[in-house]
C-alpha positions as CSV (number, residue, x, y, z in Angstrom):
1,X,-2.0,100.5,-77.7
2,X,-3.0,101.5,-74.5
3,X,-1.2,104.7,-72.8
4,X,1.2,104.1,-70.0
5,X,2.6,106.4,-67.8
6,X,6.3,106.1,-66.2
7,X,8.5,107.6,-64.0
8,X,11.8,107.0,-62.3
9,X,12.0,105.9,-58.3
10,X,15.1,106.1,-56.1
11,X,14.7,104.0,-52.7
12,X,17.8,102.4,-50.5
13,X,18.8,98.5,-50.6
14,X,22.4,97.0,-50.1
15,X,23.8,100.5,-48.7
16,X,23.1,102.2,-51.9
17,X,20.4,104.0,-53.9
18,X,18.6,102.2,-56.2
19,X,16.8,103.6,-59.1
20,X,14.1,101.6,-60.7
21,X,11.4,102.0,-63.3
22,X,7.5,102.1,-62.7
23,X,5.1,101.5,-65.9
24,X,1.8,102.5,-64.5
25,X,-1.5,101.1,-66.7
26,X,-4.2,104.0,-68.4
27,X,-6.5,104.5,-65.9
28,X,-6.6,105.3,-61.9
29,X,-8.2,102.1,-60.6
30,X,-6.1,99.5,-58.3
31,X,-4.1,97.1,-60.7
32,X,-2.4,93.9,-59.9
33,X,1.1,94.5,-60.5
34,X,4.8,92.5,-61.3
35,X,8.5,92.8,-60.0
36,X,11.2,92.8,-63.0
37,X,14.5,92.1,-62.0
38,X,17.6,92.7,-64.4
39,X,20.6,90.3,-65.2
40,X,23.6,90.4,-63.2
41,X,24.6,93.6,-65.5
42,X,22.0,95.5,-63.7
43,X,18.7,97.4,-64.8
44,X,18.8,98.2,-68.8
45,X,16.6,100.0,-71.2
46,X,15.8,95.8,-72.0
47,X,13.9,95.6,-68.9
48,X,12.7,99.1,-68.8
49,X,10.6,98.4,-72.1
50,X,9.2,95.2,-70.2
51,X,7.6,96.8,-67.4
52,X,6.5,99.1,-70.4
53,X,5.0,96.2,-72.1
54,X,3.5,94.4,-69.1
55,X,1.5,98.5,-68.3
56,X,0.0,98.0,-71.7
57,X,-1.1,94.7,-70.8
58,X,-2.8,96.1,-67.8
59,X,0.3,95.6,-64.9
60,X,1.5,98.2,-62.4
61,X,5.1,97.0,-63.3
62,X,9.0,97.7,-61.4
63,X,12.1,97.0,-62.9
64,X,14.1,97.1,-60.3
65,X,17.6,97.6,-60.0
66,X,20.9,95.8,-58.5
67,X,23.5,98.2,-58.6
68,X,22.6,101.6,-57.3
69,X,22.1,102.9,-60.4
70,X,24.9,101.6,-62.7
71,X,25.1,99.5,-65.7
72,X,27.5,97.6,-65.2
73,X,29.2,96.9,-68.7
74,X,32.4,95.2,-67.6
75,X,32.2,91.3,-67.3
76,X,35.0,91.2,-64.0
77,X,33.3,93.7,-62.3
78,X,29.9,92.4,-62.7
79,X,31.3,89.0,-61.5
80,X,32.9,90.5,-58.7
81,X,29.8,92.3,-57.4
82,X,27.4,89.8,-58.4
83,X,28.7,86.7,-57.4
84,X,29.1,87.5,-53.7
85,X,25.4,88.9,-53.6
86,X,24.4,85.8,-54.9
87,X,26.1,83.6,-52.5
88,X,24.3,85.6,-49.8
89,X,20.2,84.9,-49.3
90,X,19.8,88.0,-47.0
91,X,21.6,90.5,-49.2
92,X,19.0,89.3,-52.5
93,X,16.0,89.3,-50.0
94,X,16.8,93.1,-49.2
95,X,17.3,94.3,-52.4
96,X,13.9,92.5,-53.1
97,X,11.7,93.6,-50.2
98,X,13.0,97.3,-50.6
99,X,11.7,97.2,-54.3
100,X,9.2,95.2,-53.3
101,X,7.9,98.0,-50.5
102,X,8.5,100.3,-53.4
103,X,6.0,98.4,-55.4
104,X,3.3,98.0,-52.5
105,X,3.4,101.8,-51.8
106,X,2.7,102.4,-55.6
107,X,-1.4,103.6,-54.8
108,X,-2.5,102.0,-58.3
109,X,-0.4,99.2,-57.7
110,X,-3.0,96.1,-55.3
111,X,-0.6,94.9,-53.1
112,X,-2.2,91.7,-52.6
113,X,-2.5,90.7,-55.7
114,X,2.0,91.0,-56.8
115,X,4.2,88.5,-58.9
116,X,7.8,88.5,-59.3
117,X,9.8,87.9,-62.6
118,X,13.7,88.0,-63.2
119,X,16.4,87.2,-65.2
120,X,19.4,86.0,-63.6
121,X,20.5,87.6,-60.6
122,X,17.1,89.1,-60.6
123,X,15.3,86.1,-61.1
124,X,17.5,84.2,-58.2
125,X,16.2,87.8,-55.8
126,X,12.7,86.9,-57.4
127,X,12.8,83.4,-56.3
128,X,14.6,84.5,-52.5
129,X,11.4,86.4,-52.1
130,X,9.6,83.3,-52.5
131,X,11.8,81.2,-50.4
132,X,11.3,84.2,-47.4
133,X,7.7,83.5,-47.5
134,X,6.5,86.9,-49.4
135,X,2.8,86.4,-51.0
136,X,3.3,86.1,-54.4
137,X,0.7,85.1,-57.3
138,X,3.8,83.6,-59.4
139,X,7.2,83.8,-59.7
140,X,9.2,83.5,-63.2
141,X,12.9,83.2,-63.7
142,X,15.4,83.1,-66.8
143,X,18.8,81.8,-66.4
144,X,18.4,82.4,-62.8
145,X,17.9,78.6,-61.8
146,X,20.1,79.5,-58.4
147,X,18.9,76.9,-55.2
148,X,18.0,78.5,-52.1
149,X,19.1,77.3,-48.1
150,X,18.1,74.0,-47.0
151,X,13.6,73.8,-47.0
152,X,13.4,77.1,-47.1
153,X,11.8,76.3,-50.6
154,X,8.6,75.1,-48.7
155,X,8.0,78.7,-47.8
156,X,6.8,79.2,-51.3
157,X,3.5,80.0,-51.7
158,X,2.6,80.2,-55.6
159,X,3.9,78.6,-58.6
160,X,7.1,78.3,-60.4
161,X,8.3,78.7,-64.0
162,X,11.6,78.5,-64.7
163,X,13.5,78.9,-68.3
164,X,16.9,77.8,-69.0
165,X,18.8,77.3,-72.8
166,X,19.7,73.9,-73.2
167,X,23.5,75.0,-74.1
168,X,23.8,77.1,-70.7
169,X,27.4,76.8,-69.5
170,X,26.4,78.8,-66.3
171,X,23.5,76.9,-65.4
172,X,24.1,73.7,-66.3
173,X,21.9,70.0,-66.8
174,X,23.8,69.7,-62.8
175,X,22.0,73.0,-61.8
176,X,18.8,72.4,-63.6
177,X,18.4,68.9,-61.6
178,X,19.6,70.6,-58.3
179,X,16.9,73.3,-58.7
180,X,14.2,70.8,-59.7
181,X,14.9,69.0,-57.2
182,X,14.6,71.7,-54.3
183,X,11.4,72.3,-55.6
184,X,9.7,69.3,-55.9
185,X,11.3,68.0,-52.4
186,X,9.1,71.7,-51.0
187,X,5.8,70.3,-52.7
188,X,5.9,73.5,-54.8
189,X,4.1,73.9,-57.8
190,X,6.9,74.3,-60.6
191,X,7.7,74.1,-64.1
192,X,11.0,74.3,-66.0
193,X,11.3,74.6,-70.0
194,X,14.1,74.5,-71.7
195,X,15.0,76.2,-74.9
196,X,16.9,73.8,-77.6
197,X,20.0,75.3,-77.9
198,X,20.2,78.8,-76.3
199,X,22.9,80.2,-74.2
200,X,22.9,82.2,-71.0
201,X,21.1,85.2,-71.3
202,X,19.5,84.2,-74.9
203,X,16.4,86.5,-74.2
204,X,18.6,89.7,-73.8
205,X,19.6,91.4,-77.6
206,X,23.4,91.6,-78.2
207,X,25.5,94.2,-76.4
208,X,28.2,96.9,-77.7
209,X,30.3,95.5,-75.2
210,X,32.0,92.7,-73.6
211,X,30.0,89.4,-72.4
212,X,31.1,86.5,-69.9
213,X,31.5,83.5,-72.4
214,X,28.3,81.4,-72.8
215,X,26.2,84.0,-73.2
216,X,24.6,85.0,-76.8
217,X,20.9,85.9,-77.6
218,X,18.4,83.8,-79.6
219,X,15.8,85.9,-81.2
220,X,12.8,82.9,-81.3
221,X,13.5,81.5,-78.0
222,X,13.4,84.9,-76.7
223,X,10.2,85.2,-78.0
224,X,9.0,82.2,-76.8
225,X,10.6,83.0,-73.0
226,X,8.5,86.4,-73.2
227,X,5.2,84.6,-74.3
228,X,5.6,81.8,-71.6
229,X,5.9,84.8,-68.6
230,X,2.9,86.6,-69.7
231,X,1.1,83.1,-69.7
232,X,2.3,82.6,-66.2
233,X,0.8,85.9,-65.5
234,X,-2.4,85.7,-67.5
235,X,-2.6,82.6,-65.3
236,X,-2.0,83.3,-62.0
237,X,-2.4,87.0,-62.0
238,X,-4.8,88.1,-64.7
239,X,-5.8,91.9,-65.0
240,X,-9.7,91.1,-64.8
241,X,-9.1,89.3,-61.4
């Protein structure tokens, strides 16, 4: 297993400070490196161990987070913040491009050579960032299948993958069509699988607390979501590059 090296980084986004995780790779030589955004709860010790497992894998790797540092447990109040953020483009492409400017400062970290993953409210910041016209290698989303504001898609310049359970009361067959359909009306280069029978949020493992309804994990489609991101990134960002 290779040796990887973290540490905590506290930047300002959406009037508050953010504290995120950086996974840096063995070595001191430039790396290509990934953005991991968090569900609408807000950055975990789930996503913490990703941008752990993407470092082994060779990846300068940020989990960033949503909520200035809290974990936010409680289903109303993660609703309450989360749905107006993502009714509002600009506020997700701040809290992006500040992590994002976290990421590009990172001196191991090639800052032309970035993709950005999320789940959820992460994954809808990870796809604004795309829709801004930020030069991405790839961008990945899980449950975050959110549309964007009217051809702004078309400012995407790198592919797509989108995951989504099948039984997803929060992003629906409605949502999955509306979101396919932005991107293939932008000419983007997208892909959408979708896991038989998984809820919202199947790739996270169960909580000690309460959860909106819909949501439960699935332990092989979570494995399967994992193994299709780090194909997208072997294939559009690969560490020998």
């Amino acid at each position: 297993m290779t040796t990887v090296a973290t540490r905590t980084v506290e930047y300002p986004a959406d009037n508050l400070t953010m504290v995120g995780h950086l996974a840096l790779p063995a070595g001191a030589e430039r790396r290509p490196a990934v953005l991991i955004g968090p569900e609408g709860m807000g950055l975990s010790d789930v996503e913490r161990r990703r941008a752990e497992a993407l470092a082994e894998l060779g990846y300068v790797a940020l989990a960033f987070d949503l909520h200035g540092g809290r974990y936010l447990a409680d289903p109303e109040e993660m609703l309450a913040r989360c749905m107006p953020l993502l009714a509002d483009p600009d506020r997700m492409r701040g809290i992006g491009h500040a992590a994002l400017d976290v990421l590009r400062g990172e001196p191991r970290a090639d800052p032309g050579r970035i993709a950005a993953i999320g789940y959820g409210t992460g994954g809808a910041v990870a796809l604004e960032l795309g829709r801004d016209g930020v030069d991405l290698r790839a961008i990945g989303t899980v449950n975050g299948l959110v549309t964007g504001r009217p051809g702004e898609a078309a400012r995407i310049r790198c592919p797509v993958w989108a995951g989504v359970g099948s039984e997803d009361p929060i992003m629906p067959p409605a949502q999955r069509e509306a979101f396919t359909a932005e991107m293939q009306a932008a000419g983007v280069d997208w892909s959408l699988t979708v896991y038989g029978g998984a809820l919202h949020a199947f790739h996270h493992p169960p909580v000690d607390h309460a959860a909106p309804p819909g949501v439960g994990h699935h332990p092989r489609h979570a494995q399967r979501a994992w193994r299709d991101i780090v194909a997208l990134l072997a294939e559009c960002l690969p560490v020998t590059d």
